[in-house]
Every structure is written in C-alpha cells, then in structure tokens.
SESEFI-832723 format. One record per residue (C-alpha): residue in one letter; x, y, z. Coordinates in steps of 0.02 Angstrom, whole numbers. Each point is the difference from the previous one (the first is absolute). Layout:
N
+------+--------+--------+--------+
: rest :     px :     py :     pz :
+------+--------+--------+--------+
:    A :      X :      Y :      Z :
...
+------+--------+--------+--------+
***
This chain:
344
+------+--------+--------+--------+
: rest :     px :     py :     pz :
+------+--------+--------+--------+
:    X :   -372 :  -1068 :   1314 :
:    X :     -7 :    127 :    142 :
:    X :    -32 :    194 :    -17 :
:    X :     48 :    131 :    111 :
:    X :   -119 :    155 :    -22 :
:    X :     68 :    181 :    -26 :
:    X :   -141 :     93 :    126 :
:    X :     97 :    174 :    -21 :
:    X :   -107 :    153 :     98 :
:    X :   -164 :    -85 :    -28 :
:    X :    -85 :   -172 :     -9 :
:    X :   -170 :    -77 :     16 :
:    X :   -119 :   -165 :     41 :
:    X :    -34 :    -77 :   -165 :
:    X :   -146 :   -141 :     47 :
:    X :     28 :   -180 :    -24 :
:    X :   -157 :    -33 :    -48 :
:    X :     36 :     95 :   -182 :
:    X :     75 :   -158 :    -45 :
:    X :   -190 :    -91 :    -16 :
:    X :     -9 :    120 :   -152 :
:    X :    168 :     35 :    -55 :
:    X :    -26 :   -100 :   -176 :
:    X :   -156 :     96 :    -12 :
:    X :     88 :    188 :     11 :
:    X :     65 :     83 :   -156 :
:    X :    130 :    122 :     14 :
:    X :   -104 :    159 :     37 :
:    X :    -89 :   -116 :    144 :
:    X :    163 :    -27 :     80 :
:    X :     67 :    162 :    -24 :
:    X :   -184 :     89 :     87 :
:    X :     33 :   -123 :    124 :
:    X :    184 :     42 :     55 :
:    X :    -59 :    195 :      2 :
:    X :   -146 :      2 :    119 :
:    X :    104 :   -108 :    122 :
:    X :    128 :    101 :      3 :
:    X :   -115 :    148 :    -28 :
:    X :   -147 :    -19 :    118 :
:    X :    -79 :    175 :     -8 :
:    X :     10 :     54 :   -201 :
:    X :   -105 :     72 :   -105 :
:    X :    -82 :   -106 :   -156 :
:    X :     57 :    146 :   -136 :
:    X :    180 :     15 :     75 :
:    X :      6 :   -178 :     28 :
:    X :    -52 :    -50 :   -199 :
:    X :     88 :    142 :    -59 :
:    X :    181 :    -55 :     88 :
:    X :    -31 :   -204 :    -77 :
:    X :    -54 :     75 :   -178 :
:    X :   -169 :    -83 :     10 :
:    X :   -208 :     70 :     -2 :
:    X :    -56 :     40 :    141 :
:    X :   -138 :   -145 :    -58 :
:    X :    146 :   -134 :    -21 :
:    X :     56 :     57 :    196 :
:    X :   -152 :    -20 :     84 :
:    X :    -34 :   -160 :   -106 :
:    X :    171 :    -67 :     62 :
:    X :    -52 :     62 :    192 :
:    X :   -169 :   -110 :    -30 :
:    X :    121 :   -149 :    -58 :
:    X :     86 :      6 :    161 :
:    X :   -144 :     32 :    119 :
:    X :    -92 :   -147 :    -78 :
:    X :    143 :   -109 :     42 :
:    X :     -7 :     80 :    168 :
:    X :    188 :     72 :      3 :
:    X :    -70 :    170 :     36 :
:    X :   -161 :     89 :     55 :
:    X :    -30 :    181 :    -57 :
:    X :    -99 :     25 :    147 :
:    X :     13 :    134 :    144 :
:    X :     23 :   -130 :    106 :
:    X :    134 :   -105 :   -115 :
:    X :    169 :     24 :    -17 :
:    X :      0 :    103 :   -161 :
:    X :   -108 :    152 :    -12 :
:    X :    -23 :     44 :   -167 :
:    X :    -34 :    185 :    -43 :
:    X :    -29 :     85 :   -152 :
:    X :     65 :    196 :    -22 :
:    X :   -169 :     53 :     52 :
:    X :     36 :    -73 :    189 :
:    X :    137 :    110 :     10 :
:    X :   -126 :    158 :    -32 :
:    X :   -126 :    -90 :    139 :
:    X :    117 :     30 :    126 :
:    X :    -24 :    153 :     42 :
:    X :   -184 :    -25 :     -8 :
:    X :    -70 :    -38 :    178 :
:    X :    -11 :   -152 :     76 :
:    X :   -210 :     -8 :     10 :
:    X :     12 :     74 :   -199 :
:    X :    127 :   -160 :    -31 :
:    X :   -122 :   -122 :     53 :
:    X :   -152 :     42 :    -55 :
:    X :    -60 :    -90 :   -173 :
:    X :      4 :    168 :    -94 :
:    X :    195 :     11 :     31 :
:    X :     18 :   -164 :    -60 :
:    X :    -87 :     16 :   -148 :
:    X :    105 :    127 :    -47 :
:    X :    165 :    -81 :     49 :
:    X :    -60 :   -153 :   -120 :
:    X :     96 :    -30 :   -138 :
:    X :    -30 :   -198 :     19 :
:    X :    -78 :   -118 :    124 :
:    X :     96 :    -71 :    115 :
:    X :     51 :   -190 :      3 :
:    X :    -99 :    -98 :    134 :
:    X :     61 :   -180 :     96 :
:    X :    -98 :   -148 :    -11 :
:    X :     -2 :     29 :    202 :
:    X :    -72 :    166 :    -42 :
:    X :   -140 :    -38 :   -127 :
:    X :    -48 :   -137 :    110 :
:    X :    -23 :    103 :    133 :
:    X :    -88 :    143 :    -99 :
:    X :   -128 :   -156 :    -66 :
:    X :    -25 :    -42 :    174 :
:    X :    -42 :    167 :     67 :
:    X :   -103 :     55 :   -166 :
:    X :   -117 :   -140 :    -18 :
:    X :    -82 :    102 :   -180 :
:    X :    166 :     -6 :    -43 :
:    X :    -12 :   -158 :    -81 :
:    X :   -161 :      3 :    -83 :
:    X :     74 :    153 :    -86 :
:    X :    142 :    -87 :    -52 :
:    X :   -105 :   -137 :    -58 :
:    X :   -112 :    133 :   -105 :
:    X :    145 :     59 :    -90 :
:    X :     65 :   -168 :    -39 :
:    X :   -172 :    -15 :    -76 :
:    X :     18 :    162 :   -109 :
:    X :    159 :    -48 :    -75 :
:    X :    -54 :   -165 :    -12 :
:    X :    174 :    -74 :     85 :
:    X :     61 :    -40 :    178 :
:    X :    132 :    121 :     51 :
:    X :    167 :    -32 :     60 :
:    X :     93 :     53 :    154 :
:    X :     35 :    158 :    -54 :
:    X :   -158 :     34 :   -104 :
:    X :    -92 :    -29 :    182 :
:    X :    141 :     93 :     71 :
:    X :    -47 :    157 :   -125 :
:    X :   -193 :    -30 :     60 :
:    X :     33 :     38 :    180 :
:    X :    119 :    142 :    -49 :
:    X :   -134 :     92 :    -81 :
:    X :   -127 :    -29 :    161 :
:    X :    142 :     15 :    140 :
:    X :    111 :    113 :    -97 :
:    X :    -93 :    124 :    -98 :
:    X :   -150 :    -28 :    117 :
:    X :   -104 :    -26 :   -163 :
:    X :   -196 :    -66 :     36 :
:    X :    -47 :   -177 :    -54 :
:    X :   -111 :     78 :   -145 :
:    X :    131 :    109 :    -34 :
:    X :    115 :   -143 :    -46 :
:    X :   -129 :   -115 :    -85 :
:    X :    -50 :    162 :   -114 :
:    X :    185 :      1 :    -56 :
:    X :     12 :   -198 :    -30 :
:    X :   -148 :     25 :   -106 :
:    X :     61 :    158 :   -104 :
:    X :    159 :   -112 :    -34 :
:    X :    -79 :   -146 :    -76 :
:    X :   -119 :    131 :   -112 :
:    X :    139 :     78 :    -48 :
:    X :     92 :   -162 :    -36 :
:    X :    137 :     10 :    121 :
:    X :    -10 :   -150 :     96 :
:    X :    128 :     37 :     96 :
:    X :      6 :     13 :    202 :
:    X :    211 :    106 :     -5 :
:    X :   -116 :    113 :   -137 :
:    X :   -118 :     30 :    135 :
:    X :    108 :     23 :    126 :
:    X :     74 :    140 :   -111 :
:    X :   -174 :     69 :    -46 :
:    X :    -28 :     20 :    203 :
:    X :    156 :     96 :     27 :
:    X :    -58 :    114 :   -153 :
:    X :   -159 :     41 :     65 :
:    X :     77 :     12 :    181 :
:    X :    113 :    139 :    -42 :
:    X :   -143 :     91 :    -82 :
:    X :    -89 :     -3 :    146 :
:    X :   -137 :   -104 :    -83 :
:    X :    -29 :   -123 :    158 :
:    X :   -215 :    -22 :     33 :
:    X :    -71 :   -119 :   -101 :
:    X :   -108 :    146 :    -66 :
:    X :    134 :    100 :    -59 :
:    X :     69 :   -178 :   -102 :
:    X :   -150 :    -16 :    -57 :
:    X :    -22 :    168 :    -88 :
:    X :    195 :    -21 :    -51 :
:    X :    -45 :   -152 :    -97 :
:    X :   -125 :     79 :    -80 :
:    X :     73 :    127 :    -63 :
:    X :    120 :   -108 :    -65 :
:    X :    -89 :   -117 :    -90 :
:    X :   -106 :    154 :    -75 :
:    X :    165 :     63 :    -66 :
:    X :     42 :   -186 :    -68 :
:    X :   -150 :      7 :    -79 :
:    X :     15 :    186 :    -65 :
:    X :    185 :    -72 :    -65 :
:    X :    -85 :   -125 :    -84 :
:    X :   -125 :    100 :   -111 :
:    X :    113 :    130 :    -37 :
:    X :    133 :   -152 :    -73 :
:    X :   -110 :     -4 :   -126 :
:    X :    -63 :    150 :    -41 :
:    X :    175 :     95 :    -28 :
:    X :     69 :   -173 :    -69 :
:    X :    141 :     -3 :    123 :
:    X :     21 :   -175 :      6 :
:    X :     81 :   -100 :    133 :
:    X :    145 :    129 :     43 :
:    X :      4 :     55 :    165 :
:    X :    -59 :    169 :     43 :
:    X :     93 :    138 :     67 :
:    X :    -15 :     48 :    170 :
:    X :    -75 :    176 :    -66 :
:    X :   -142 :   -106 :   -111 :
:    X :    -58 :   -106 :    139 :
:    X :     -9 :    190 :     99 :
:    X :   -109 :     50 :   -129 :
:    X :    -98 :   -126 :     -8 :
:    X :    -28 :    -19 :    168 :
:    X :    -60 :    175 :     -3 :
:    X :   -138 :    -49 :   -125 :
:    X :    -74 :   -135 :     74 :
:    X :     23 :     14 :    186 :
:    X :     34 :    196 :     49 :
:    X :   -103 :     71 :   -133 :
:    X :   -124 :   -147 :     11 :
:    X :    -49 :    -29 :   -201 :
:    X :    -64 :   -153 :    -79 :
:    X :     79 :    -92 :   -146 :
:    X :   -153 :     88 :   -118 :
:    X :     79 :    165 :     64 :
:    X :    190 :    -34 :    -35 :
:    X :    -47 :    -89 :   -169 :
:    X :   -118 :    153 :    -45 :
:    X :    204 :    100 :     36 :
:    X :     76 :   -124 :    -91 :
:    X :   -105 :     29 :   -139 :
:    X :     37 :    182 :    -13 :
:    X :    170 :    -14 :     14 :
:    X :      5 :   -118 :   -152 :
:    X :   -121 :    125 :   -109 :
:    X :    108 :    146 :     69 :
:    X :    161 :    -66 :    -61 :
:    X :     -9 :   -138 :    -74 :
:    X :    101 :    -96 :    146 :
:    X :    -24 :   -109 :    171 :
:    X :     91 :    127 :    122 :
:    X :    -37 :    -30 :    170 :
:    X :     48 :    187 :     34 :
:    X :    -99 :     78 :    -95 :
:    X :   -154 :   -120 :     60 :
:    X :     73 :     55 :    193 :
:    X :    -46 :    186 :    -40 :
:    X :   -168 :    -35 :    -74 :
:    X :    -37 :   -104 :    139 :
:    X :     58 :    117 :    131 :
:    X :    -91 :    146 :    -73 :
:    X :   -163 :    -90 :     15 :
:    X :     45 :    -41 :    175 :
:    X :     61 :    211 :     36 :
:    X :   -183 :     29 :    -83 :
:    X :    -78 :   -129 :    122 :
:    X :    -67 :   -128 :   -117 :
:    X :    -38 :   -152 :     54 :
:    X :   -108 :   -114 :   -136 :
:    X :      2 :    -18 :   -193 :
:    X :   -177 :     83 :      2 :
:    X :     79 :    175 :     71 :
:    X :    157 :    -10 :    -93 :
:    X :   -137 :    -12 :   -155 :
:    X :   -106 :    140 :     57 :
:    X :    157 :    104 :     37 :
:    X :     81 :    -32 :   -157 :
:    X :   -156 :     54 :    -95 :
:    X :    -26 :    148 :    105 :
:    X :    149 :     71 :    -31 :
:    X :     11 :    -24 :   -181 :
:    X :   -176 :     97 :     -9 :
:    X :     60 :    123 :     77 :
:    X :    164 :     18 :    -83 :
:    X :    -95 :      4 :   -153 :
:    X :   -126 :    114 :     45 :
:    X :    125 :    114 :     88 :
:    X :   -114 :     22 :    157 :
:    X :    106 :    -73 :     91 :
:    X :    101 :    124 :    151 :
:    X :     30 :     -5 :    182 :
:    X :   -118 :    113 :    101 :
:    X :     95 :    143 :     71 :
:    X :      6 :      5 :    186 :
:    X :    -56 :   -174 :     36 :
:    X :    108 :   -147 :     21 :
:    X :    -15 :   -141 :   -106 :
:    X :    -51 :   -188 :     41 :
:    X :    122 :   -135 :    -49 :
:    X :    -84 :    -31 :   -151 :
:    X :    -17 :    174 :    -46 :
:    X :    154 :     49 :     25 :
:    X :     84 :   -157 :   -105 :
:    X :    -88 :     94 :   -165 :
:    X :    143 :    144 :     29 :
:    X :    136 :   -105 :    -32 :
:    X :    -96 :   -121 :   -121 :
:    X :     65 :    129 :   -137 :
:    X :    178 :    -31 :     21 :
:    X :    -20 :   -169 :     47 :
:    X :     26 :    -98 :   -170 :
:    X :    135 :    127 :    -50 :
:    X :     84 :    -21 :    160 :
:    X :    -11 :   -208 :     10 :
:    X :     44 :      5 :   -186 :
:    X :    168 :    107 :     54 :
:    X :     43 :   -120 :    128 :
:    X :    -22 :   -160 :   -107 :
:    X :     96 :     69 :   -123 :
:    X :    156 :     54 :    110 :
:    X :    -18 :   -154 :     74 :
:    X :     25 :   -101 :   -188 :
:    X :    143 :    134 :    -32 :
:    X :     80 :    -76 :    144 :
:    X :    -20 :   -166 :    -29 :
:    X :     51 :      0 :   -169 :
:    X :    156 :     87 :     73 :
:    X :     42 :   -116 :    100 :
:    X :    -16 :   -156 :   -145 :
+------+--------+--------+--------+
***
C-alpha cells in the first residue's frame, strides 16, 4: 500500500525515532506530540487548552517524549517550550531575563533535562551527587531519571541551596508525602512566594506545622471531625496560633467560653474572644486571668472609667469595649445561626 500525503500550506518533520515508543503513546501523547512539531514556539496554557487536556497531562506528555529523546525543551533544542508568563518576560530586559530571580518567577514547572545534560551537570557539580544520594536516603528509594532530573532542576533551575532542598525532602516524609513530583510542586509554591533561603523555609515550615498542630487540637475541641476546613477556618486559626501567637491552654480557655456563653462550638465566636485578648495585648493564661478578674471587680464595684485626658494602654483601653463585648459577639452568633438555618 502506498500513500501520497496532502501537505496543503503547511507541513512539518515528524522524527523517526517516535516509532521506539509508538506502542507506548496514548492518544493525548500522540496528539502533544504532532502540536509542538508543528508548533515549536507555544505556550503550555494555549497549547493544553487547544488538545482539551491539564496543563499537568501536557507537560507529562512533553516529559514522555523528551525521555524517549524525540524532543528537548531546552533553549538550545528544537522546541522551546514557554508558558504565558514568557510572553510577559519579554519585554523585561535581557540582564532581568537571566538572572535567577526572573526565572523564578517565570517557573511554572522545571524543565526536562537529557541524560547528556544531567551527566554533564554531575560532572561539573561534584556535591551534586552526594545530595542526590541524601535524598534517596530521606525517602528511603533510589530515584528515577526524572526524579534525579527534578533534583537538579531545583539546584540549576530555581537555584535552591543543598540544605534548602534536603529541608524540603525531610518536611515531605514528616508530612507523609513521599513523593519527589509533590516536592517538585512544593518548590514551585514556595518559589513564587518568594520564600527561597533556607531560613525563610525554615520559618515557613514552622509555621505550618504549628498551624497543623493548632488544626489538630481545635478538631477536637469544637468536635468538627474529619471534614475539611474552610479556607476562612484555617485563616482563623492561623491567626490564633501563629499571628497572634497563643498556646493551646489559651484557645481552649476561648473555647471554653464560647461553650458556657452559648451553649455551642463556634469557631467565630471563639475568633472574637481570641482577637480581643490579642487587641488588649494579652499574651499568657495568667494575664488573661488577672484581666478577667480585674475587670469584673471593677464592673462590680463601678470604679471602673477611663481617665480624662490621658490615653489608654492596650489593656486599659480593651475594658471600654469589654461592656458591649458579650452583647455584641452574642449578636453576631446569633445572625450568623439565623443564616444558617436559612440556608438548610
């Protein structure tokens, strides 16, 4: 059987060498495949969102292909990939385009490296492979191609430190993602925040495993169970334990006034006890005691008032509002439950 191709106005190099992996390439391979060749300078978005894949399934497919060493994403290889965020680089300047910073930014994955090319990094980066060998150890596996490949990215790519990296290997096993693509991810993530000394990780990660642990505590407390939280939850409770810098004794101490206040777990009414302790700059169970019982003497007593002409402190100043506080968190609790119950 012999067929004549219809070229029309356009027509491109498709690479023998596909055929090594032809049996190996679903449909969406094939199809990612055909586009970049006869699309050489695309962008990953446009590109995923013309095939009707992820952007994920198109770079995986791109990976597929450079692994089989059809293509190289490359400067130097015949396709360039580029994500929508090149497009906005280039009218950056040239020195602004090369420097690590402007990569960083432009990262929305690493890049896919040859075997040419990781052998060459190894040879010129002799740590290179002890850190590779460290992380192995972390995860307790020996990485593929492109797990190594993902390694180098995050040194040679995002220009990330050695302790930088291991720091991350090691927050993925606590955390129980054992995973180097996950890591890869978390990278990028802190990347685009700017989070890129291993200081700065390390303060990250703390925070974040003070909120976990925050999370945790408060689970029980309200009796919320294993539902996820809502992104405005987590806020709050971030708030508590890492901006406003209170204990577990201290939001259990809220909790416990919210229950005997109405006779419910609301994390929203807990929020504006806690925050009012934080406005009155209280920082330990022992002055949240001695403020609590100094108040109600003087409310009692009715010697309590602001001196006229001065200003108050933080904590003197809380005692104005302290009046309308219950009346005014009892308000909002109960709006909010008028709401919900609308809603039912």
């Amino acid at each position: 059987m012999k067929i004549d191709p219809i070229y029309g106005k356009q027509a491109f190099i498709v690479p023998s060498s596909i055929l090594d992996r032809i049996a190996d390439a679903d449909k969406d391979t094939l199809a990612c495949l055909l586009y970049v060749l006869a699309n050489p300078d695309f962008s990953v978005t446009s590109a995923s969102s013309k095939l009707g894949l992820d952007e994920a399934d198109f770079i995986s497919a791109l990976r597929f292909w450079e692994e089989a060493g059809v293509i190289e994403t490359r400067s130097r290889g015949r396709v360039k990939v580029k994500t929508d965020d090149d497009a906005k680089a280039k009218k950056k300047s040239p020195a602004e385009k090369e420097s690590p910073a402007a990569k960083r930014r432009m990262a929305s994955r690493l890049p896919a490296y040859t075997t040419d090319e990781v052998a060459r990094f190894l040879e010129q980066n002799a740590s290179t492979a002890e850190l590779i060998d460290t992380c192995e150890n972390i995860l307790g596996k020996i990485f593929t191609t492109a797990e190594t490949q993902i390694v180098i990215g995050l040194l040679d790519h995002l220009s990330l430190s050695e302790d930088y990296i291991m720091l991350l290997f090691a927050h993925a096993v606590k955390i129980d993602k054992k995973s180097v693509r996950y890591i890869e991810k978390m990278a990028l993530g802190f990347v685009d925040r700017d989070i890129t000394k291993y200081s700065e990780l390390e303060a990250e990660l703390a925070a974040a495993e003070a909120v976990e642990n925050s999370i945790h505590h408060v689970r029980g407390l309200f009796g919320l169970g294993a539902r996820a939280l809502t992104a405005k939850e987590k806020a709050m409770i971030k708030d508590w334990c890492v901006t406003w810098g209170f204990s577990d004794e201290i939001i259990t101490k809220a909790y416990e006034i919210t229950a005997n206040a109405t006779g419910d777990a609301s994390l929203s009414y807990a929020n504006a006890i806690l925050e009012n302790w934080h406005n009155a700059g209280l920082k330990t169970v022992e002055e949240i005691d001695a403020y609590s019982a100094e108040f109600d003497k003087k409310k009692k007593t009715g010697k309590y008032s602001k001196k006229k002409g001065t200003s108050a402190t933080p904590f003197e100043s809380s005692f104005d509002t302290d009046d309308f506080f219950e009346a005014a968190l009892r308000r909002s609790y109960d709006e909010a439950e008028k709401i919900t119950d609308s809603t039912d």
